[in-house]
Backbone bond lengths (Angstrom), bond angles and torsions (degrees), N, CA, C in turn:
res aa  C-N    CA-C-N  psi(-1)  N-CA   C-N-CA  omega(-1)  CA-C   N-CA-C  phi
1 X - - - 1.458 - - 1.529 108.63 -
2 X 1.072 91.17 139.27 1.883 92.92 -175.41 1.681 103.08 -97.27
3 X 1.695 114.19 163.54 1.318 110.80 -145.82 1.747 90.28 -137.12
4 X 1.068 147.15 152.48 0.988 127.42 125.26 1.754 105.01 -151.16
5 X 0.909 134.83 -169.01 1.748 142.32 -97.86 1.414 118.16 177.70
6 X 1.612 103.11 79.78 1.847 104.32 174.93 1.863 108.62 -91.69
7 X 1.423 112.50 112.04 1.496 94.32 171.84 1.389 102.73 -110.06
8 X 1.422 103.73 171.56 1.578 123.57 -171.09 1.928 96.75 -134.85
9 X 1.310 110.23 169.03 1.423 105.37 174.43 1.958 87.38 -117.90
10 X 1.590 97.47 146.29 1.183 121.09 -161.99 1.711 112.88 -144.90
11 X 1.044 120.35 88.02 1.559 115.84 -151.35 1.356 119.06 -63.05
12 X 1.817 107.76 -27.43 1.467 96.86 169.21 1.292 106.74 -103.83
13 X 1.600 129.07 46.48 1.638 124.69 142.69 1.260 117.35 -24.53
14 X 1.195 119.64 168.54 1.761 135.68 154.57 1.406 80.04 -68.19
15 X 1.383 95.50 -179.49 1.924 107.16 166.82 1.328 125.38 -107.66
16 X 1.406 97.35 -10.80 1.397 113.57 161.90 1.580 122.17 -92.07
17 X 0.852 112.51 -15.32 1.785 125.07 157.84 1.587 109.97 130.95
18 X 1.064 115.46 138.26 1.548 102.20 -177.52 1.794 99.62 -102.76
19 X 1.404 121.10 134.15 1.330 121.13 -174.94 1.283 104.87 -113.85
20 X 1.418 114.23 151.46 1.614 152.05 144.63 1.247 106.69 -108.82
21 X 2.032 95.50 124.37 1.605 94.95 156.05 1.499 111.31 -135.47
22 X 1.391 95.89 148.32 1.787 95.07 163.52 1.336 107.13 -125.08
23 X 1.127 87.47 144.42 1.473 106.05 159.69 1.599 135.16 -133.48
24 X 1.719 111.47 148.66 1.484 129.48 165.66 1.059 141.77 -163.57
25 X 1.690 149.89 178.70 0.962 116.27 -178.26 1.580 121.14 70.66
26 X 1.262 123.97 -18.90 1.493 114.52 -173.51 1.255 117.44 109.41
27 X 1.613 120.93 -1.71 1.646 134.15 -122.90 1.761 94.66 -148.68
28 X 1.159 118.15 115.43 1.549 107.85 178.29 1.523 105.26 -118.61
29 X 1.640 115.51 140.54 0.947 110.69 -178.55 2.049 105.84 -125.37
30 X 1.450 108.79 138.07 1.767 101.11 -172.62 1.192 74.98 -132.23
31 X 1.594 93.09 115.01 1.377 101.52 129.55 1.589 145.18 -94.11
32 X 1.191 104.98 152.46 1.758 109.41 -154.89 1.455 101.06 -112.34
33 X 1.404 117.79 138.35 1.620 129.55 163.22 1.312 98.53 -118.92
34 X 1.271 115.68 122.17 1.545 138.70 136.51 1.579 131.17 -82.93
35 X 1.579 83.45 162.69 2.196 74.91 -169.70 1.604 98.79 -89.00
36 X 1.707 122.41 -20.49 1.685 117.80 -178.87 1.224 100.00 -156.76
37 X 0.943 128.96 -169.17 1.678 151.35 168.69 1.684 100.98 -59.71
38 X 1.108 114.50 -82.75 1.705 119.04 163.30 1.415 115.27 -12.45
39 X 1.160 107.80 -40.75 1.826 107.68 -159.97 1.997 81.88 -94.96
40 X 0.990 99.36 -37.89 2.188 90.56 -173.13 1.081 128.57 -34.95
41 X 1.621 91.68 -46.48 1.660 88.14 -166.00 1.292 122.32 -97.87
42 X 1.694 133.59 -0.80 1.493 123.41 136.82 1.571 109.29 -57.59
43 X 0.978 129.87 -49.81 1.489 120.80 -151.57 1.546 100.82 -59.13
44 X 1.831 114.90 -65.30 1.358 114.54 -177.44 1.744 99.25 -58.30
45 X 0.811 131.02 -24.68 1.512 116.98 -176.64 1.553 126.46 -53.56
46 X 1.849 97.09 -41.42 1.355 127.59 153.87 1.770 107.31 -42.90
47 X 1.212 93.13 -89.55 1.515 82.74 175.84 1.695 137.78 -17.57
48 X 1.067 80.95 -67.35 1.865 101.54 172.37 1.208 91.47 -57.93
49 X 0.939 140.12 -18.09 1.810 125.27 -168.12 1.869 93.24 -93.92
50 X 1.189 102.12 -45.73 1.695 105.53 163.82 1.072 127.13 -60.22
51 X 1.765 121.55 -0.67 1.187 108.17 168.94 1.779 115.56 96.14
52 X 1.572 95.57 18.57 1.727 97.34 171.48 1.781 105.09 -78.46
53 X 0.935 135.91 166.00 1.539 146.17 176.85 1.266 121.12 -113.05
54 X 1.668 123.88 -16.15 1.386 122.03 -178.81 1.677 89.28 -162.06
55 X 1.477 92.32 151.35 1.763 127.35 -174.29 1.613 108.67 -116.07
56 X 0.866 115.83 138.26 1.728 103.62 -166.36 1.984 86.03 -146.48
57 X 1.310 135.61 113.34 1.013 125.69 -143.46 2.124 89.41 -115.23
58 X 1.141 121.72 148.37 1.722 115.65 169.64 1.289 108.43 -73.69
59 X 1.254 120.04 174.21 1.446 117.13 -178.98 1.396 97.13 -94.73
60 X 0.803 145.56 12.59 1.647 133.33 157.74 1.784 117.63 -63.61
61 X 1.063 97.81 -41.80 1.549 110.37 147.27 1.072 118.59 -25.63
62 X 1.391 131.59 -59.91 1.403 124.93 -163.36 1.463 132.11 55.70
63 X 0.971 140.37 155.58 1.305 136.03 -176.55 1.478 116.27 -43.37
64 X 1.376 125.43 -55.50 1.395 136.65 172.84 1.168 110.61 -40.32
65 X 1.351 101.45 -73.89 2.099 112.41 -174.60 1.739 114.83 -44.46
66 X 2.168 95.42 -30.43 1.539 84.20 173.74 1.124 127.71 -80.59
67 X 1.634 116.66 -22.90 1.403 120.69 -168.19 1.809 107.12 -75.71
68 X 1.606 121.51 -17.08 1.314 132.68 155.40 1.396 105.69 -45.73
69 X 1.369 131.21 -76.62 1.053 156.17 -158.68 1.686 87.79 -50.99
70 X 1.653 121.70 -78.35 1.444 119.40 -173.83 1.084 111.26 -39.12
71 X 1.450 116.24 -72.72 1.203 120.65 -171.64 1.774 118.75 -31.50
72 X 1.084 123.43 -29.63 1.125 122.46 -168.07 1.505 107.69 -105.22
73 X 1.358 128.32 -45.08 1.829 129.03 -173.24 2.106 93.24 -102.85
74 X 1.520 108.36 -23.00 1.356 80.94 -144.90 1.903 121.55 -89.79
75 X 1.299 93.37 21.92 1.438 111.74 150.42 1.727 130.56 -78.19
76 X 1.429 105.11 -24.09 1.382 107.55 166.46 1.596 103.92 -99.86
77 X 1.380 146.80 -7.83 1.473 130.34 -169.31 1.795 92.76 -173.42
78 X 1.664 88.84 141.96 1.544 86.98 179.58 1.395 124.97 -74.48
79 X 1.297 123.68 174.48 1.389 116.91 -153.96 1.632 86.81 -151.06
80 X 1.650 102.30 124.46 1.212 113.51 158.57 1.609 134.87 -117.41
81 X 1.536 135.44 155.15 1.222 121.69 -159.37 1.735 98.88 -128.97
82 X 1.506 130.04 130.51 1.495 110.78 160.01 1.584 109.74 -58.47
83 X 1.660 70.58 140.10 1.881 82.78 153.78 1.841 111.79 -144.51
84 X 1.389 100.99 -171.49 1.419 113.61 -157.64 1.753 116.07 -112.80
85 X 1.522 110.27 101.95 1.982 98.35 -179.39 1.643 103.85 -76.82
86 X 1.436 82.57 147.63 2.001 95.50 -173.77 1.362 104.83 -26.71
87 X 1.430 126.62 -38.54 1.612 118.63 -167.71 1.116 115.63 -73.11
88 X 1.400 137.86 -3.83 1.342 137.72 -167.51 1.617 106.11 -131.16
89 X 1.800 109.30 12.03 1.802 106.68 -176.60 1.578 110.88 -91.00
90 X 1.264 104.14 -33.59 1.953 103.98 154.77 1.647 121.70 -38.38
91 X 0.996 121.28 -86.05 1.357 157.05 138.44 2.208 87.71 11.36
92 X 0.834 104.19 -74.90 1.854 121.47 -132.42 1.644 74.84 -83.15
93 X 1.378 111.39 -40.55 1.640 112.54 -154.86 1.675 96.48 -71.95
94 X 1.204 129.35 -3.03 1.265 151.64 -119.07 1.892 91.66 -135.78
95 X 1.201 120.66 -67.25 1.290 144.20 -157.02 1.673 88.64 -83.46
96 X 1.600 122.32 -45.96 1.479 122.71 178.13 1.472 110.85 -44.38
97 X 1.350 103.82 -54.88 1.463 111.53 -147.06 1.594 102.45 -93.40
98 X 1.703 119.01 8.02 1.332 126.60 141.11 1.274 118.20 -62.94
99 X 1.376 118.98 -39.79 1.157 105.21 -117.33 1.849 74.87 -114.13
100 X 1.726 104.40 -11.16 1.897 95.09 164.33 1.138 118.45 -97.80
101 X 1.414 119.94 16.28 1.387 139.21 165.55 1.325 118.67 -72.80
102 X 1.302 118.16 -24.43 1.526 150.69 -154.53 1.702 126.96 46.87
103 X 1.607 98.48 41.67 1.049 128.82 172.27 1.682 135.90 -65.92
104 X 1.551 112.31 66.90 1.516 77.89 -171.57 1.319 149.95 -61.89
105 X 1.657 128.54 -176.76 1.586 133.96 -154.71 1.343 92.96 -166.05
106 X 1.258 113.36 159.62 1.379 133.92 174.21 2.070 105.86 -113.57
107 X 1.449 71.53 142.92 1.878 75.41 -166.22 1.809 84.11 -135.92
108 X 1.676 99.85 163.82 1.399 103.62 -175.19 1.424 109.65 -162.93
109 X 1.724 108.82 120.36 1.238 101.14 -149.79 1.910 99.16 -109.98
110 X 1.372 128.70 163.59 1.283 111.17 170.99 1.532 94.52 -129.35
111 X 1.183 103.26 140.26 1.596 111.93 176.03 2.121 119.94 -106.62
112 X 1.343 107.09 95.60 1.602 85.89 -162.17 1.693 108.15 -60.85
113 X 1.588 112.57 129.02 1.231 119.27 159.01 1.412 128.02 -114.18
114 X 1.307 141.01 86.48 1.560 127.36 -162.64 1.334 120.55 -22.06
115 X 1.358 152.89 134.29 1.502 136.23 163.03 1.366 96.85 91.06
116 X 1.412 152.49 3.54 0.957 130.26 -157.08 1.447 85.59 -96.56
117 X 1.919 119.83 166.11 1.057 141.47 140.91 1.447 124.27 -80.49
118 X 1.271 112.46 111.54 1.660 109.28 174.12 1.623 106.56 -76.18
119 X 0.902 139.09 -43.90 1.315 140.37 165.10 1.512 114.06 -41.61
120 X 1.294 126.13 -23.33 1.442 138.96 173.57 1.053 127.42 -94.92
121 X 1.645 108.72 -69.12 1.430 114.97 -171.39 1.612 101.30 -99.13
122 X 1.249 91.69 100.31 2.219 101.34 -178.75 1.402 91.13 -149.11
123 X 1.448 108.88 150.35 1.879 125.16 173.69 1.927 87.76 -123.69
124 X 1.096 98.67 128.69 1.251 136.58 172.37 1.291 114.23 -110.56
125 X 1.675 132.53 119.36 0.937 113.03 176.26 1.750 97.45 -145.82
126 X 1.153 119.43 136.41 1.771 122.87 -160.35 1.964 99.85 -88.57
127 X 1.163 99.84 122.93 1.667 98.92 165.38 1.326 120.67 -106.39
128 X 1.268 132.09 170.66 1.755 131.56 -165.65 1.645 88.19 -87.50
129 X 1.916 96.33 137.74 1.397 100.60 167.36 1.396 81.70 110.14
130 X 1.358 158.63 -45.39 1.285 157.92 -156.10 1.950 127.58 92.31
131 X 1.427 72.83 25.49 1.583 105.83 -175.97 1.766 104.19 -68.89
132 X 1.632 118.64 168.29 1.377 116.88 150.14 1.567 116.18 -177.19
133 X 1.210 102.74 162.96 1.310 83.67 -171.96 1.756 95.32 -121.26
134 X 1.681 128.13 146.45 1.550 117.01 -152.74 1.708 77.53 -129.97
135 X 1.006 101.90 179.62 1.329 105.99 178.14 1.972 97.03 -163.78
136 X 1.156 109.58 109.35 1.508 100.85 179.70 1.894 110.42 -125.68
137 X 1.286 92.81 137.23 1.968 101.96 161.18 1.553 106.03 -65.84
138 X 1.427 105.39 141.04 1.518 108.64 165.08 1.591 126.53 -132.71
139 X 1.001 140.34 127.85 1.734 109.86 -165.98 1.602 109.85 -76.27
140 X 1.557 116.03 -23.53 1.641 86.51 170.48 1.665 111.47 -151.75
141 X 1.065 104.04 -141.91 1.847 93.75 174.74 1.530 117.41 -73.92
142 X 1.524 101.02 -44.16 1.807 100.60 -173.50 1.551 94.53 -59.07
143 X 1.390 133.68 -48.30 1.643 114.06 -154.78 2.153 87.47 -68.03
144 X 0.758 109.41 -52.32 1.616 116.48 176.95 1.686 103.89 -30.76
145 X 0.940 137.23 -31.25 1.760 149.41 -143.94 1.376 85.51 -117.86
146 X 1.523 140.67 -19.03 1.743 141.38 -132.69 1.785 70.87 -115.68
147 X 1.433 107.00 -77.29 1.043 116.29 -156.15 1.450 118.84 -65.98
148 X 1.539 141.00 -33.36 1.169 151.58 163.24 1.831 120.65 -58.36
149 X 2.075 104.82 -16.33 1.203 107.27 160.41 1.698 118.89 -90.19
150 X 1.313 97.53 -6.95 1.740 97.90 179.66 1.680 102.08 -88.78
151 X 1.379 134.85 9.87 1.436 132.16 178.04 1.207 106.67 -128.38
152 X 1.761 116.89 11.24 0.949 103.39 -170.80 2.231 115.69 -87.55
153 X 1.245 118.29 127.85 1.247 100.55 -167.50 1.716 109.13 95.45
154 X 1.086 113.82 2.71 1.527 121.04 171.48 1.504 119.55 -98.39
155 X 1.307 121.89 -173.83 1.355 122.69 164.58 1.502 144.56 -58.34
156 X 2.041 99.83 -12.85 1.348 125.78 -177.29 1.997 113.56 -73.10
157 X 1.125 87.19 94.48 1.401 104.96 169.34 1.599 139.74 -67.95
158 X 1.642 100.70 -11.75 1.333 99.87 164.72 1.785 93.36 -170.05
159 X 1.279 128.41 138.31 1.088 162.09 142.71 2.080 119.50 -66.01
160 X 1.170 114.04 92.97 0.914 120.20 164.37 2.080 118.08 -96.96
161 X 1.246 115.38 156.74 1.489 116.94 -179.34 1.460 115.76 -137.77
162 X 1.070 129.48 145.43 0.843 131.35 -151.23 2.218 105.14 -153.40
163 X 1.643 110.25 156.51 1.021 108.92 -178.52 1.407 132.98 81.29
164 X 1.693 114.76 27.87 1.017 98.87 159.90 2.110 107.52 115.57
165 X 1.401 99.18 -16.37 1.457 107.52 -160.94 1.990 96.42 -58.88
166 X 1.433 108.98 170.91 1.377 124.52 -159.03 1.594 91.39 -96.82
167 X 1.228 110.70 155.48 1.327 128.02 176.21 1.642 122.58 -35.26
168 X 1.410 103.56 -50.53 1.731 111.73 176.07 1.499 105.08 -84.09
169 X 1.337 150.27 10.78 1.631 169.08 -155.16 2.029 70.93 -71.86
170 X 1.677 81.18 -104.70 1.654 92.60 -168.83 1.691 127.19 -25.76
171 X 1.320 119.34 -30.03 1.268 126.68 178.47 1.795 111.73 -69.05
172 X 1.514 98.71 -54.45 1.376 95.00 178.65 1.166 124.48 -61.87
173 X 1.613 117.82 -31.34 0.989 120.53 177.67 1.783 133.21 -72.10
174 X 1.323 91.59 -37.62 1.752 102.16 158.49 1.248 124.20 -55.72
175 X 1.665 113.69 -23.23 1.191 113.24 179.85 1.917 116.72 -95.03
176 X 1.406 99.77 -18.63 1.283 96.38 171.92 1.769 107.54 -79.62
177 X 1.360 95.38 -40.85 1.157 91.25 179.51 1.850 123.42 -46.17
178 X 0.945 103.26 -32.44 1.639 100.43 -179.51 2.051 105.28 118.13
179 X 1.374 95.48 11.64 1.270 89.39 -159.27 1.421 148.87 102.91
180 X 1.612 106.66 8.82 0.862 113.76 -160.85 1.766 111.89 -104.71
181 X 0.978 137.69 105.23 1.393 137.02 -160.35 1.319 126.76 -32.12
182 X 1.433 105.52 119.50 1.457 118.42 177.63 1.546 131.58 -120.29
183 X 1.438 113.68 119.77 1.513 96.71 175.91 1.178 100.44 -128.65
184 X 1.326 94.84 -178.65 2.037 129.55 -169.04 1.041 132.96 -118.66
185 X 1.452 138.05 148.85 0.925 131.44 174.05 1.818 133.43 -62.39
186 X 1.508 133.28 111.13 1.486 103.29 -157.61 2.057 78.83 -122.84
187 X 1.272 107.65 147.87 1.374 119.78 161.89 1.795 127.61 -106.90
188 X 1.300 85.94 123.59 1.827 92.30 178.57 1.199 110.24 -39.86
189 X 1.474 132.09 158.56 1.273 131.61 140.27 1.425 142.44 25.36
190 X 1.662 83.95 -95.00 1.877 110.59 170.11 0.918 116.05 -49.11
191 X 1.540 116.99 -36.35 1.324 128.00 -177.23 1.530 128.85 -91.16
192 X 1.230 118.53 -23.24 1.560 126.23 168.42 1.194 133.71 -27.35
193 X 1.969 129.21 -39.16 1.274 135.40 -115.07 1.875 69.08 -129.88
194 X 1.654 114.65 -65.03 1.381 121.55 168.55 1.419 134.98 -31.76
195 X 1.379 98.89 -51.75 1.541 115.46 159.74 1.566 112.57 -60.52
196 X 1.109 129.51 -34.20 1.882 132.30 170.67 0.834 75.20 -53.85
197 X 1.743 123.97 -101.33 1.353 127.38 -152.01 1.670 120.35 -20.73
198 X 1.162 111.45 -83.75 1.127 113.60 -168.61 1.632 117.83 -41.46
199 X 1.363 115.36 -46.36 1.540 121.59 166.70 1.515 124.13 -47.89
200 X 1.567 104.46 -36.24 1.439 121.23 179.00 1.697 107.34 -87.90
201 X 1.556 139.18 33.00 1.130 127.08 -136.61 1.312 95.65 -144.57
């Protein structure tokens, strides 16, 4: 079964990572909460030591936190980081400077998994204020388009995606969404050819 691995930083993580997994299709997906950057890169390292094949990093990460992250796993498995298209850098720059306010927001991530149930396999988790942050498997773009119109006009402040989605993914989805900022997964270089593979696998 092939494995791969969306983490987010999550301050009251374990410190060793707190996991969600779903699985289908043949295809397992864990997602990982950490409490910082520091705590990431043993935990996914673990992983990878278990035999995950791809790293798909949140944009809380930021460029820095990812090049930590490479530097350390991403010679054995490719490593991907969100990022942000011009239409969603208003917006996001917006959701940051909440969120160093120590403001919470509800964020909502979709992970494509073939076969998955979104009605099933979703992490829900409630924040103060009536905030949350959801995290759901989807098997393809339309259920992805289903779910990004049910937040649309809500409290969800940023939409991240994850797993593989096609180049126009994030666009459509910002737009169903109502506008509400979306990014994607993009892979360096080194990492491009690996990432086929594994998707094609």
């Amino acid at each position: 079964m092939s494995e791969s691995i969306v983490v987010f930083p999550q301050p009251d993580a374990d410190p060793k990572g707190t996991r969600t997994v779903f699985e289908s299709g043949g295809r397992r997906l864990t997602l990982l909460a950490v409490p910082d950057e520091t705590e990431a890169v043993p935990a996914i390292a673990d992983l990878v030591a278990e035999g995950a094949g791809l790293v798909e990093l949140c944009g809380g990460f930021g460029p820095v936190g990812a090049a930590k992250v490479i530097a350390e796993v991403g010679d054995r498995v490719p490593v991907g980081a969100i990022g942000y298209g011009s239409e969603s850098l208003a917006a996001i720059s917006r959701f940051h400077l909440t969120f160093l306010a120590g403001q919470d927001q509800s964020e909502l991530f979709m992970m494509l998994l073939p076969g998955a149930d979104p009605r099933r396999d979703r992490l829900v988790a409630e924040r103060p204020g009536g905030f949350t942050f959801s995290a759901v498997a989807v098997p393809d773009l339309a259920a992805a388009e289903r779910e990004a119109r049910e937040v649309r006009g809500t409290k969800v402040g940023l939409i991240e995606i994850f797993g593989g989605f096609g180049a126009d993914a994030a666009a459509r989805i910002h737009e169903v969404a109502g506008g509400i900022p979306v990014g994607s997964v993009t892979y360096g270089i080194e990492s491009m050819d690996a990432a086929a593979a594994f998707r094609a696998a």
